[in-house]
C-alpha positions in Angstrom: -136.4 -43.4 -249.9 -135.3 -46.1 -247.1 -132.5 -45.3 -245.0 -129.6 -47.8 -245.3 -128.5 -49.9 -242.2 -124.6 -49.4 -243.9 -123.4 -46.2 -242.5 -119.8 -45.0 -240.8 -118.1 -41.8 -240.2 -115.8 -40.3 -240.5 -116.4 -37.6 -243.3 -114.7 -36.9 -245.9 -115.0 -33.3 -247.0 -112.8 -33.9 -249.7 -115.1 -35.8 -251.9 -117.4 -35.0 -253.8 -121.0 -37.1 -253.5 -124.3 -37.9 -255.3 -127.5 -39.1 -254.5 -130.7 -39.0 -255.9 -132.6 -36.3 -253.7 -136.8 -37.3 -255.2 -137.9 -40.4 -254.4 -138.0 -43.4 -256.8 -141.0 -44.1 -258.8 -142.8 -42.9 -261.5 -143.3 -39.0 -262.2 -142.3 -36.0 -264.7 -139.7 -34.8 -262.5 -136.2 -36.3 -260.7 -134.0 -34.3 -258.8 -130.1 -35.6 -258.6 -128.1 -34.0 -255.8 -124.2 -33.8 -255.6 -122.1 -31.4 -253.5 -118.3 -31.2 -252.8 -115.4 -29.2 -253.7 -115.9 -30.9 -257.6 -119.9 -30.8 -257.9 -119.7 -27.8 -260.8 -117.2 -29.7 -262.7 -117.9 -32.8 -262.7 -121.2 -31.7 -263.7 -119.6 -29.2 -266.1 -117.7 -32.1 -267.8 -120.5 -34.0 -269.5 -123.0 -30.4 -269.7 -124.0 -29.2 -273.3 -124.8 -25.3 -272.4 -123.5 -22.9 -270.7 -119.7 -23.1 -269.2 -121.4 -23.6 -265.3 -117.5 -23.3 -264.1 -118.0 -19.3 -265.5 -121.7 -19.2 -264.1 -122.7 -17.4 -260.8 -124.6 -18.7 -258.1 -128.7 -19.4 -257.8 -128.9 -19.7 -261.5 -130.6 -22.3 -263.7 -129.2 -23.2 -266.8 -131.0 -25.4 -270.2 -129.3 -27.9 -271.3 -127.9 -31.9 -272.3 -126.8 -33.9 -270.1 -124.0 -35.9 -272.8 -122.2 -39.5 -272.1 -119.8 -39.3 -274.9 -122.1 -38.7 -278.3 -125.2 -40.0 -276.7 -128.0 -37.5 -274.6 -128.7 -39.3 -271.8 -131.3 -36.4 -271.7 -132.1 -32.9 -271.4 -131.7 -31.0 -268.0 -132.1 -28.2 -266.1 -128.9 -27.6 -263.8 -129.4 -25.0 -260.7 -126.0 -23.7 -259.2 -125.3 -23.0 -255.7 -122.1 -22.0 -255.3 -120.1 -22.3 -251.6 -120.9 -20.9 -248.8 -124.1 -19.9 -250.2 -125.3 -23.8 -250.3 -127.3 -25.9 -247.9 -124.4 -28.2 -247.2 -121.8 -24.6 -247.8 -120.1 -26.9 -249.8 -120.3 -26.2 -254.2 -124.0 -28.2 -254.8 -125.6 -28.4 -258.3 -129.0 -29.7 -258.9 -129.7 -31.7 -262.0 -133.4 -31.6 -262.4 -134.1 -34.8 -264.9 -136.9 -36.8 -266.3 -137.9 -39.0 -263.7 -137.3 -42.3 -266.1 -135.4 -44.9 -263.8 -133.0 -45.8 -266.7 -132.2 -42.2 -267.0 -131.7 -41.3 -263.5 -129.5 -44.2 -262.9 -127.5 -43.3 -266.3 -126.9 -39.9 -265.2 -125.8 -40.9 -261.5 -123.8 -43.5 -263.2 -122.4 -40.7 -265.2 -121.7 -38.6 -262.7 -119.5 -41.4 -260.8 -117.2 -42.3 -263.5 -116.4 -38.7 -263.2 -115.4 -38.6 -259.9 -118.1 -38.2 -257.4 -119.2 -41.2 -254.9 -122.8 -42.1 -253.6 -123.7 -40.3 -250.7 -124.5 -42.2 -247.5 -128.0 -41.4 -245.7 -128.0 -38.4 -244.3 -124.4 -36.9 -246.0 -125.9 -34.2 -247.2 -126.9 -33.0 -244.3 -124.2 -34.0 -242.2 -122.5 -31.8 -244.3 -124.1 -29.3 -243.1 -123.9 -29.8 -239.9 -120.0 -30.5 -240.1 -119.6 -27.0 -242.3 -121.3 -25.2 -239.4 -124.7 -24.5 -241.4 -126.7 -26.3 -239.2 -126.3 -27.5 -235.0 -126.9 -30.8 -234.6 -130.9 -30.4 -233.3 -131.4 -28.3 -236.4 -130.2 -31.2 -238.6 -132.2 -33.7 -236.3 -135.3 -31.5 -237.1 -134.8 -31.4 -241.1 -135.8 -35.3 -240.9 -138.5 -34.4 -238.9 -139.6 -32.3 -241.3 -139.7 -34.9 -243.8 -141.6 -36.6 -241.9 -143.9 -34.6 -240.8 -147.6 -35.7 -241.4 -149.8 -32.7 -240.1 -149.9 -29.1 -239.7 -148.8 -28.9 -236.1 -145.8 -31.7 -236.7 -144.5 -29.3 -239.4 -144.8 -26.2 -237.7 -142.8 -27.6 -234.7 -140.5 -29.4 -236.9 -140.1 -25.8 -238.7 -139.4 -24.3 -235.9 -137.0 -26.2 -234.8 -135.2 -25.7 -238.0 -135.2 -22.3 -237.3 -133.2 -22.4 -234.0 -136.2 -23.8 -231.7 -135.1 -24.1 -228.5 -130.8 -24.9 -229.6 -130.7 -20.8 -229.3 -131.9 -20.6 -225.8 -129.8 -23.8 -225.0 -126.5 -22.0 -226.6 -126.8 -19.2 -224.7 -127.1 -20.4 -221.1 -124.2 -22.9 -222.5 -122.2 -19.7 -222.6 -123.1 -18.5 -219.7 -122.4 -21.7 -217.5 -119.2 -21.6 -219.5 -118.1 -18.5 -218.3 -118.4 -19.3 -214.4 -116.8 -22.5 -214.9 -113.7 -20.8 -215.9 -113.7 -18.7 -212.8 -114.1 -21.5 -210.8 -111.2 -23.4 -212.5 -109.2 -20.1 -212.3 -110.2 -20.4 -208.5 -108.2 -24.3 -208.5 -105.3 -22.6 -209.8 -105.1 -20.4 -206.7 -106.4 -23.0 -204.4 -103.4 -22.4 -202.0 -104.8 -18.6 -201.5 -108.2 -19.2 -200.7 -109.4 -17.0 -203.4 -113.2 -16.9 -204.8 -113.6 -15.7 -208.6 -116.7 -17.0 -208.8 -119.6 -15.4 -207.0 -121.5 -18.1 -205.8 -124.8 -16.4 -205.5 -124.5 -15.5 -208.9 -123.6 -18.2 -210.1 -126.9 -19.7 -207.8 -129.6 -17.4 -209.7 -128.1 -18.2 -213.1 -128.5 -21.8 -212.5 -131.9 -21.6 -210.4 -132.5 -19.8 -214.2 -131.2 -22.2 -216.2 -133.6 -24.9 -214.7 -136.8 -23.3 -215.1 -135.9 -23.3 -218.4 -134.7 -26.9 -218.3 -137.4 -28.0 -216.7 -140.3 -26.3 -218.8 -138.8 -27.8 -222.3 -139.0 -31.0 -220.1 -142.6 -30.9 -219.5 -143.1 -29.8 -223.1 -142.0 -33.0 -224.3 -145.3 -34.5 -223.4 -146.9 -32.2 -226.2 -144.3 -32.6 -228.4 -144.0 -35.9 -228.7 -147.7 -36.5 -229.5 -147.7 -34.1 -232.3 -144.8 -35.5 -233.4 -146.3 -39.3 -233.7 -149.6 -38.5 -233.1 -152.1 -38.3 -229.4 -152.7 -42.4 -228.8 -156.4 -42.2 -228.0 -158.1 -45.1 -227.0 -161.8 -45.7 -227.2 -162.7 -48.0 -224.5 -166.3 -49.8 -223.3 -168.4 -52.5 -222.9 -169.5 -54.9 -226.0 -171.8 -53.4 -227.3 -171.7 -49.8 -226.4 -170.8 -48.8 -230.1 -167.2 -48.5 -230.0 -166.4 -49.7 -234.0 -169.1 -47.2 -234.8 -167.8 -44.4 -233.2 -164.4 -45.1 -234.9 -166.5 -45.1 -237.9 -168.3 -42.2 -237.4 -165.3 -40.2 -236.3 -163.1 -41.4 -239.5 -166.4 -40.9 -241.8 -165.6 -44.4 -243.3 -166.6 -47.7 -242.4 -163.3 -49.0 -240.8 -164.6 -51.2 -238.2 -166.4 -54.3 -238.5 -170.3 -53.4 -236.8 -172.5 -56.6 -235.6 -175.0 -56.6 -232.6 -173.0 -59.6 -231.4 -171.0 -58.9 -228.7 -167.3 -58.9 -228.8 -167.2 -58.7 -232.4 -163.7 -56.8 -231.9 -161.1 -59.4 -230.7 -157.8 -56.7 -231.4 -156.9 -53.8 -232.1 -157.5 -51.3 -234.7 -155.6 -48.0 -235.3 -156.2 -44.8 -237.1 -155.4 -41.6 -237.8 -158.1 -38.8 -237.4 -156.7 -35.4 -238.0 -158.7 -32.5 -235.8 -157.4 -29.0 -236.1 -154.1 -30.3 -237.4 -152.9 -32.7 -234.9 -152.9 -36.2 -235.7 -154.8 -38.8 -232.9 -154.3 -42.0 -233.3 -157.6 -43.3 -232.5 -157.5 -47.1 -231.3 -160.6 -49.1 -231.3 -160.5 -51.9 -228.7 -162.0 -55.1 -227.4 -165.2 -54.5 -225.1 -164.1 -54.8 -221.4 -165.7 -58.0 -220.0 -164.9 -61.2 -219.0 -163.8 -63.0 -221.8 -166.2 -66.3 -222.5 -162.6 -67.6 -225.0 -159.0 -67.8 -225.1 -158.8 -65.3 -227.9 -161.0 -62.6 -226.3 -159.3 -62.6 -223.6 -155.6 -61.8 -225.6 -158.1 -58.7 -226.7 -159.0 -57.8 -223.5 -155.6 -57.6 -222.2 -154.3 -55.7 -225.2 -156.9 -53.4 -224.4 -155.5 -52.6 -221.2 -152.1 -52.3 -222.2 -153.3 -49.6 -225.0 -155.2 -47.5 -222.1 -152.0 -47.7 -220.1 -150.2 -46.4 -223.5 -152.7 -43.9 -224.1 -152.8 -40.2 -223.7 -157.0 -40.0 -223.3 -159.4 -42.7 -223.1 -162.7 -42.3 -224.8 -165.1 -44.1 -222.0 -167.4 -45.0 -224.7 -171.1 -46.9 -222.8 -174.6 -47.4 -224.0 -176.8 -44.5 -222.4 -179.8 -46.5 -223.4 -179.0 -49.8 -220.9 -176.0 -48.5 -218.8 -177.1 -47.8 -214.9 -175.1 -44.9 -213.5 -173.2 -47.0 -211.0 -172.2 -49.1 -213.7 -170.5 -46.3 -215.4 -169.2 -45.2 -212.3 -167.4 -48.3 -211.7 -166.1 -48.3 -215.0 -164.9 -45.5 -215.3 -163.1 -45.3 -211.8 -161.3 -48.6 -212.9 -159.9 -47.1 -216.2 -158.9 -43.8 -214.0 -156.3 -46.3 -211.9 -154.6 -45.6 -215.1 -153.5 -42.2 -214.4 -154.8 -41.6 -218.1 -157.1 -38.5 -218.7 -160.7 -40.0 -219.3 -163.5 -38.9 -221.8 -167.4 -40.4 -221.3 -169.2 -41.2 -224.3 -172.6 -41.5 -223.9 -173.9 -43.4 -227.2 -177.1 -44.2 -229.1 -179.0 -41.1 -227.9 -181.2 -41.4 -230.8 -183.3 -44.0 -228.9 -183.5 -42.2 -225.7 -186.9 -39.8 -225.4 -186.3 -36.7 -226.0 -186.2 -35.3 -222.8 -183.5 -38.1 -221.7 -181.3 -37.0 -224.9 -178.5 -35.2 -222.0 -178.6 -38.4 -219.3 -177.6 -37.2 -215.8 -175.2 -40.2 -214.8 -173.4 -38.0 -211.8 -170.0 -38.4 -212.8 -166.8 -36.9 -211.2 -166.4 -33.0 -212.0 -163.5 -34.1 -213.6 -164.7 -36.3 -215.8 -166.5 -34.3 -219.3 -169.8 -36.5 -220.6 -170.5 -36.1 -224.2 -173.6 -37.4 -225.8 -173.9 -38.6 -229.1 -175.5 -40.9 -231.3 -172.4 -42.7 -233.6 -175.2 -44.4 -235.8 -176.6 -41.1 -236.9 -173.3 -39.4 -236.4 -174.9 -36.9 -234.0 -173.2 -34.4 -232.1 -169.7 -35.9 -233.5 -168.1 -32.4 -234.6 -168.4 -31.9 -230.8 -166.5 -34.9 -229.7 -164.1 -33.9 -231.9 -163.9 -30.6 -230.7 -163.9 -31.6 -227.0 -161.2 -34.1 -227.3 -159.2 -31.7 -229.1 -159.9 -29.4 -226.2 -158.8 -31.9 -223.6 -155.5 -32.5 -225.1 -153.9 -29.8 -227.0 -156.5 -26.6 -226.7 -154.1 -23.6 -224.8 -151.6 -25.7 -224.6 -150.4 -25.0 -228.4 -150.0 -21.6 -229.4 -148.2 -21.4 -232.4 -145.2 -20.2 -231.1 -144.1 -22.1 -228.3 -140.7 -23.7 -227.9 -141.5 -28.3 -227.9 -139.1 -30.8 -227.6 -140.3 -34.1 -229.7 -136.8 -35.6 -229.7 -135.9 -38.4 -227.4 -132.2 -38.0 -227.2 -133.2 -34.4 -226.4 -135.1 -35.3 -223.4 -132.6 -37.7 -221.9 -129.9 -35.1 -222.1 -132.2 -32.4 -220.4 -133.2 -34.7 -218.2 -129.2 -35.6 -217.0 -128.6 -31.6 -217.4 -131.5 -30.5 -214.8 -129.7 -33.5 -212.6 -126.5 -32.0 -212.8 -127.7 -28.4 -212.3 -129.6 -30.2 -209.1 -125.8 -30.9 -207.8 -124.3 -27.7 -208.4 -127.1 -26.0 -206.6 -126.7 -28.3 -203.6 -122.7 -27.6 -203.9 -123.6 -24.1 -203.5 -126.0 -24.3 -200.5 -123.9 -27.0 -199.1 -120.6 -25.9 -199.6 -118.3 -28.0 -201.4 -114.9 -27.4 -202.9 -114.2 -25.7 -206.4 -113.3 -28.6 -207.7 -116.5 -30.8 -207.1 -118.6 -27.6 -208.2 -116.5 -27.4 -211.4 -117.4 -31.1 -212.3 -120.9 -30.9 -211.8 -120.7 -27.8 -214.1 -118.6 -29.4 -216.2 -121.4 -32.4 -216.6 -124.0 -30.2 -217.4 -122.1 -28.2 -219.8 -122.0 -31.7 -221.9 -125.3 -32.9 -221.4 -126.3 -29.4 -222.9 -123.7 -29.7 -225.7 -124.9 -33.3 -226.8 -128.3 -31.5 -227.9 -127.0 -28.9 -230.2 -123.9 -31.0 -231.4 -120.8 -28.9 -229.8 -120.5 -32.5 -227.7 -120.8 -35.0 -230.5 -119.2 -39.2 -231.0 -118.8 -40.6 -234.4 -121.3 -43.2 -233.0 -123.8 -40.5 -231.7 -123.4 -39.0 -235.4 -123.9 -42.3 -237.0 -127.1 -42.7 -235.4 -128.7 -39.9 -236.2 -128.2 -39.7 -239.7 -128.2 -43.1 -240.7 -131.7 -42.9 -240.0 -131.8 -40.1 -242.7 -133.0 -41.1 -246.7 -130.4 -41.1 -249.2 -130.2 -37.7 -250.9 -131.1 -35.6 -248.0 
């Protein structure tokens, strides 16, 4: 389901729209949507069964689905009748045969008798619009959609669920509160009156910010379960870097060879550990390039660490020196980028070299491992899991993974930063009540009290048709 670039507010309530809510294709099963004041009789109108005007809600009724003589086919119809609907609008499911002719007959059907397709997103707009939903709760239904592990759809679920939009509402009202004092202080400017108790008003903000500020920082986090932690795995030619990638995927991904800078660009995949997704990125080897187009893969390969949330430093134990490594590893650390060493092809070491003492930085962790023989790979795994995510994700914790969210945080803990230097610098009611007033919005833009038909528009016309 592909959103469409065509979208526009304003909404209009009054209709009553329809949408395919399962994706095209083949299967057994197809799921048409419609909600609106007229869902349960348009529906009603060309339904062989039951009356579903005289029905009650969360039922599901056998039946035909009838254009004129002809049965388009038989359905199952589930009634969810207003306010007790996603969208708290009337919404009846038609649950089809997923044949493309049939689909399109039905929604065809259901058009003639006065329902219009919905737009991406409507559906959920509607929701939003009726009150069902704030705005970061709708945002985080398309997240869920999209989610692609276990962790992306447990922070997507919580989201749903309120997230972080509760504590956000709260301190809203709060800040809401003193910024009527202080305007109630403008209207009695001539007296010299204070309604607002400034060092109250001082702890609740110094509050607010911590709280600010932490879903700042979790953003980090949140965004790379969300799309996935960009881990690069860096080296030499040679070191074993495709068969690492290989190893760690368990499939032959990579193109292997003994001659050196096989790898001329990039290759991504996904490698799930523990339920987050890395996005491992297998890279030229870091050298100077001997032709135009290694060189393009060497660069590339910079810009990827720079991208990067870990580097897996990946060398050869069997030929590296330990200055060698040293220097390598301090030039990918200019980075600012968390690095990993990789010591590879153990399996030709002797065995009482198999944990090579290469007298790294204490903040640099040394795994060995052999890629060929896929030794000691469950441990990398582990390790880089560790190094990321490990006590940083406990199941419970409050994430932001939304862009927009993090831009209007960031503008809120700015303005919070003024009012707090209004109070300790003293300015007039009026200034204070501006900077209140800014971060009042900022906060409302996340959880939709604050919204623009163009704001709307780009949310949800990034949302698939029927949802």
């Amino acid at each position: 389901m592909l959103p469409n670039a065509d979208y526009h507010t304003p909404l209009t309530p009054e209709d009553t729209i329809v949408a395919l809510a399962t994706p095209n294709g083949v299967g057994a099963i197809a799921v048409i949507r419609l909600s609106g004041p007229a869902a349960i009789t348009i529906v009603a109108n060309v339904f062989r069964g039951k009356d579903l005007r005289k029905q009650a809600s969360h039922t599901i009724h056998f039946g035909s689905i009838m254009d004129g003589d002809v049965i388009l086919d038989e359905v199952l119809i589930s009634l969810f009748i207003a306010p007790r609907s996603y969208t708290r609008e009337n919404v009846v499911e038609v649950s089809c045969h997923a044949s493309g002719y049939i689909i399109q007959s039905i929604i065809r059907l259901f058009i003639k008798q006065g329902a219009r397709a919905a737009k991406p997103g409507e559906f959920t707009l509607r929701a939003f619009m009726n009150g069902q939903l704030d705005l970061s709760q709708a945002e985080a239904v398309a997240d869920l959609i999209a989610a692609n592990s276990k962790a992306s759809q447990q922070v997507a679920m919580q989201q749903l669920r309120g997230g972080y939009s509760n504590q956000l509402m709260h301190s809203r009202e709060q800040l809401v509160n003193f910024a009527s004092l202080i305007e109630l202080e403008l209207d009695f400017s001539e007296e010299d009156v204070e309604f607002a108790n400034r060092s109250q008003l001082k702890q609740l903000v110094v509050e607010i910010s911590k709280v600010i500020g932490g879903l700042i920082q979790s953003f980090e986090l949140g965004n790379a379960i969300k799309t996935g932690v960009n881990t690069v795995i860096a080296g030499r030619p040679n070191a074993g870097k495709s068969t690492l990638l290989n190893a760690l995927l368990n499939e032959d991904r990579a193109i292997v060879s003994h001659i050196a800078g096989t790898t001329r660009d990039t290759i991504e995949e996904l490698l799930n550990i523990n339920g987050i997704n890395f996005r491992m990125i297998d890279t030229a080897g870091l050298r100077e390039a001997t032709d135009a187009i290694e060189a393009i893969g060497v660069q590339k390969t910079l810009e990827k660490i720079r991208q990067s949330a870990i580097v897996l430093y990946i060398f050869d134990a069997t030929t590296s020196s330990s200055a060698q490594v040293q220097a390598d590893i301090e030039n990918l650390s200019h980075s600012d980028v968390p690095v990993l060493a990789v010591a590879n092809k153990i399996d030709l070491l002797p065995d009482e070299a198999l944990t090579p003492d290469f007298s790294l930085p204490t903040d640099i962790k040394l795994i060995s491992v052999s890629a060929r023989e896929k030794r000691h790979i469950d441990d990398l795994k582990q390790t880089l899991y560790d190094s990321t995510v490990q006590g940083r994700l406990t199941g419970d914790e409050t994430l932001v993974t939304n862009v927009r969210h993090l831009e209007a945080l960031q503008k809120t803990e700015e303005a919070l930063l003024r009012v707090l230097n209004g109070i300790d610098n003293p300015i007039t009611s009026d200034f204070l009540a501006l900077d209140i007033k800014q971060a009042l919005h900022y906060l409302g833009e996340i959880t939709g009290v604050v919204t623009t038909d163009d704001l709307l528009d780009n949310i949800f016309s990034k949302f698939c048709i029927g949802k």
